[in-house]
C-alpha positions in Angstrom: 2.3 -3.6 20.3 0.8 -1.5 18.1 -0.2 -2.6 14.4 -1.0 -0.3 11.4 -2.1 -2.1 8.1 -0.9 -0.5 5.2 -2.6 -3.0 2.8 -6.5 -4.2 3.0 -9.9 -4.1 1.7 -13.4 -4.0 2.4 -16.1 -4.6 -0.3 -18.1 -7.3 -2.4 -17.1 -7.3 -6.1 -17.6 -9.9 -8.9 -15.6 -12.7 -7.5 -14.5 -12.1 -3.9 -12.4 -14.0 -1.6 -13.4 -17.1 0.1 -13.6 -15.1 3.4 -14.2 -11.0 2.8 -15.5 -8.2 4.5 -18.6 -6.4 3.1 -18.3 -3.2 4.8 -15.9 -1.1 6.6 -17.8 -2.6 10.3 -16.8 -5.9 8.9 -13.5 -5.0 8.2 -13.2 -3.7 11.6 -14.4 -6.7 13.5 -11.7 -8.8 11.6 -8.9 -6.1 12.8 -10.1 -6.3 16.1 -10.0 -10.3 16.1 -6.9 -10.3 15.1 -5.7 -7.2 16.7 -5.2 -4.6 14.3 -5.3 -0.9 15.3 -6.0 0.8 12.1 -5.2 0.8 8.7 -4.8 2.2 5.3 -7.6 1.1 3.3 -9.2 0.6 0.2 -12.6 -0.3 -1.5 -12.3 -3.8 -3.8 -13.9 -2.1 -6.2 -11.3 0.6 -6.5 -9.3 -2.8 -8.5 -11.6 -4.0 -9.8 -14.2 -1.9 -11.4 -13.7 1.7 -12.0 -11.8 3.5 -9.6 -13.2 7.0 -9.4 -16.9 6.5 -8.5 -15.1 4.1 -6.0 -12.4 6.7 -4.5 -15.4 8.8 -3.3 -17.7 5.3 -2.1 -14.7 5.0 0.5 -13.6 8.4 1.7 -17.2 8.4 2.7 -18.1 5.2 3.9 -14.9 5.8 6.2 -14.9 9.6 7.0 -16.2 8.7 10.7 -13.9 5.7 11.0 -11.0 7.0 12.5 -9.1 3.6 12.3 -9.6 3.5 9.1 -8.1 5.6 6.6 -8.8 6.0 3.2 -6.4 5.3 -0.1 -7.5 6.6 -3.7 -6.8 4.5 -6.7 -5.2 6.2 -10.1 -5.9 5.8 -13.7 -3.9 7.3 -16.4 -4.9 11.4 -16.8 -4.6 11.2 -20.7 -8.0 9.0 -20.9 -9.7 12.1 -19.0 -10.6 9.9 -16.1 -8.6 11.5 -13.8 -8.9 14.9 -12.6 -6.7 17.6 -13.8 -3.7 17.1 -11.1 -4.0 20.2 -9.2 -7.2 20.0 -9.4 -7.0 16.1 -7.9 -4.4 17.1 -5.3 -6.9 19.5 -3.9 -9.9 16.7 -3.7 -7.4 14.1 -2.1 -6.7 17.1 0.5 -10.0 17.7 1.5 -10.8 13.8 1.8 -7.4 13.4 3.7 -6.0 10.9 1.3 -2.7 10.4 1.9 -1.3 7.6 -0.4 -2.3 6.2 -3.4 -2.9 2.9 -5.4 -2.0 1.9 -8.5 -3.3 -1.5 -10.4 -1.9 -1.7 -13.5 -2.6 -5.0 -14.2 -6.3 -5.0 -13.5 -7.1 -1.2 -14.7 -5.0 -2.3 -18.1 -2.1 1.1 -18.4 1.9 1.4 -17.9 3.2 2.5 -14.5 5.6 4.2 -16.1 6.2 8.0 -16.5 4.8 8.1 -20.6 1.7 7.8 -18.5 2.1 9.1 -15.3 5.3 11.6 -15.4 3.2 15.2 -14.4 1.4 13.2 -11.4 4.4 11.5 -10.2 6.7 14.3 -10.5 3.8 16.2 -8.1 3.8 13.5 -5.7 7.6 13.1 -5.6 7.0 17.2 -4.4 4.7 16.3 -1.7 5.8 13.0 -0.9 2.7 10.8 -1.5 3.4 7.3 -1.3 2.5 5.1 -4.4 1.4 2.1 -3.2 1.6 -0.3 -6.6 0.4 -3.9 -7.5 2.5 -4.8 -10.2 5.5 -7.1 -11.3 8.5 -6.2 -9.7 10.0 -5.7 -13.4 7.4 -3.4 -13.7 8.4 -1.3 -10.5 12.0 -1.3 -11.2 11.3 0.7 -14.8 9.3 3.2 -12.3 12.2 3.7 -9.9 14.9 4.0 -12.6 12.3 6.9 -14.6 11.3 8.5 -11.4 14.0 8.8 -8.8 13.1 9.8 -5.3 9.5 8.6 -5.9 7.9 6.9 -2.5 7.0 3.5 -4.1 5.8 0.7 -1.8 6.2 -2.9 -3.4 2.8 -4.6 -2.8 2.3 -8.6 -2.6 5.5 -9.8 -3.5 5.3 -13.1 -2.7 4.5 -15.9 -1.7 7.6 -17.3 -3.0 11.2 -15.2 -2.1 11.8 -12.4 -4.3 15.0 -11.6 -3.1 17.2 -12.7 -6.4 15.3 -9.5 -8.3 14.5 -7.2 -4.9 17.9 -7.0 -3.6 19.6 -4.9 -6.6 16.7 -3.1 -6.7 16.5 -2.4 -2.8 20.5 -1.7 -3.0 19.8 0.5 -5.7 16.4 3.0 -5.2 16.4 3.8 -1.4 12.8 5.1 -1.9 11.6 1.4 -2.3 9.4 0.1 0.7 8.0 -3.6 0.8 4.4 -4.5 2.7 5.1 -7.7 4.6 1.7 -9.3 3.3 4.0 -12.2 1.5 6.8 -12.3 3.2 6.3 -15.4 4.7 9.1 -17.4 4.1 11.1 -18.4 7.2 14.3 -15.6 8.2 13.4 -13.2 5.2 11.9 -10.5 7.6 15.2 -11.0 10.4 17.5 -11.3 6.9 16.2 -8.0 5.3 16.4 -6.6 8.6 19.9 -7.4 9.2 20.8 -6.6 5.7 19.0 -3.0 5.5 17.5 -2.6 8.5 14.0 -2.4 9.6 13.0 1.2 7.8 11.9 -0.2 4.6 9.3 -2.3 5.8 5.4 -1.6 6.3 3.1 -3.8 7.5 0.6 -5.3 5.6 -2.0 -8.4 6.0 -2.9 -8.6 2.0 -6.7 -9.1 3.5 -8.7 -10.3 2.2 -7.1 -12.2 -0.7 -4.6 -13.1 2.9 -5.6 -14.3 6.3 -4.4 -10.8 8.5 -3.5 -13.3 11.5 -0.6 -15.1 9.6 0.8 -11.6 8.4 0.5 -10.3 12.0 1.8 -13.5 13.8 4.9 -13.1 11.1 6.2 -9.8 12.2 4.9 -10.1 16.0 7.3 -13.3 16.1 10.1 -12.0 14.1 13.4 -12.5 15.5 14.4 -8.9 16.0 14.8 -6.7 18.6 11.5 -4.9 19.5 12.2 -1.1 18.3 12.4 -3.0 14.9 9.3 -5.0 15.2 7.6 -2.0 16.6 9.0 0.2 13.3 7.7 -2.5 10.8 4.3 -2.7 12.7 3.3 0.7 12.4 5.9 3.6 13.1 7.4 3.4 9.7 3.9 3.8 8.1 3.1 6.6 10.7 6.4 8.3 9.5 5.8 8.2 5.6 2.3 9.5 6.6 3.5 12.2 8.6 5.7 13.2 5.9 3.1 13.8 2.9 3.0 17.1 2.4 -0.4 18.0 1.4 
C-alpha cells in the first residue's frame, strides 16, 4: 500500500524533538524504515524561526528529492514579509509549491481573513490547500469567513475532538483532518462510516510523533481497502492534482 505524508519535518531548531531528522537524507531513511513513499514537507524552522529565508532553505534542499515535496509557510502580507500575492503565487509556481502552512500560534497573527482575506480569496481561486496548526476554534472562525477554502486541520489530538469537529465537519465540506493524532481506538472506522473516507489525509506528525504508530493506525484500520488506500495517499494525490497553479 502506498503511503503519502501530508505532515513532517526535517531540520534542527532551538529545541528539537527527542528523536529528529537533521536533513532531508535523514528524513528519508526514517520514511523508508517505516515505509513511507513520499511526502509533503516542511523545514522546522519554517515554525519556528522566520519563515521566508526558510521557504527557499527547503524548496532547495529538496528540488532533487522527488519524494519529497516542498510546503511554504505564511506570514501576514500587511507586515511586508510576505511577497505581494501575485507576485508570491508566481514564486510558489516556479518552486512547485503546492500547499501551504500556517502557524499562527508560533509566528504570533490571526488566521482569519482581517489578515489573510486577499491571499485566501486567491488560493480559494486556485485551490491551494492551507494546511493550519491552530485551535480548532480558531479554524472554525476561518471556515465560517472563508467558505470553500481547502483547510486541512493539523494535530488534533491526542485526545478525541469529535464533540467540537463533528458540527464543524457537518457544516464546511472543505475541512480535511491529517491522521497524525487520531489515535484513539474506532475514530478512523467511525469517521469513516460517518463521512466517509475523503476527508482524511495521512499524516505521521514527525517528528514531534513516531511515523510508525500513525502508519500502523491507518494500515490496520478496520475499513475496506479502497478507503485505507484513499486515506494513505490518493486523497492527498487528488487535492494535489487539483491546485491550479
Amino acid at each position: 500500500m502506498k503511503f503519502l505524508d501530508c505532515n513532517c519535518s526535517y531540520g534542527r531548531h532551538a529545541r528539537p524533538s527527542f528523536r529528529y531528522a537533521a536533513t532531508a537524507q535523514e528524513l528519508l531513511d526514517e520514511m523508508d524504515f517505516c515505509g513511507i513513499d513520499g511526502a509533503l514537507v516542511h523545514h522546522a524552522n519554517m515554525r519556528f524561526a522566520w519563515p521566508m529565508s526558510w521557504n527557499q532553505v527547503l524548496s532547495e534542499e529538496v528540488k532533487n528529492q522527488s519524494r519529497l515535496q516542498a510546503t511554504w509557510a505564511i506570514l501576514p502580507p500587511q507586515t511586508g514579509e510576505l511577497p505581494a500575492i501575485e507576485e508570491f503565487l508566481r514564486a510558489m509556481n516556479a518552486c512547485h509549491i503546492r500547499a501551504l502552512w500556517a502557524f499562527p500560534q508560533e509566528h504570533h497573527y490571526c488566521l482569519d481573513s482581517l489578515t489573510f482575506g486577499p491571499l485566501f480569496e486567491a488560493m480559494k481561486r486556485l485551490r491551494i490547500p492551507l494546511l493550519a496548526k491552530d485551535n480548532l476554534l480558531s479554524i472554525k472562525t476561518l471556515l465560517k469567513e472563508q467558505p470553500g477554502l481547502i483547510v486541512v486541520a493539523m494535530n488534533q489530538g491526542p485526545h478525541s475532538q469529535e464533540r467540537c469537529l463533528r458540527p464543524m465537519i457537518d457544516a464546511y465540506p472543505d475541512l480535511y483532518l491529517d491522521t497524525s493524532c487520531l489515535i484513539v481506538d474506532g475514530l478512523i472506522e467511525e469517521f469513516c462510516r460517518r463521512y466517509g473516507p475523503d476527508r482524511l489525509l495521512f499524516g505521521s506528525g514527525f517528528p514531534n510523533n513516531c511515523s510508525g504508530a500513525a502508519l500502523l493506525r491507518v494500515a490496520q484500520a478496520d475499513v475496506d481497502s479502497q478507503a485505507r488506500q484513499a486515506i494513505a495517499a490518493g486523497n492527498l494525490e487528488r487535492l494535489l492534482r487539483e491546485v491550479r497553479l
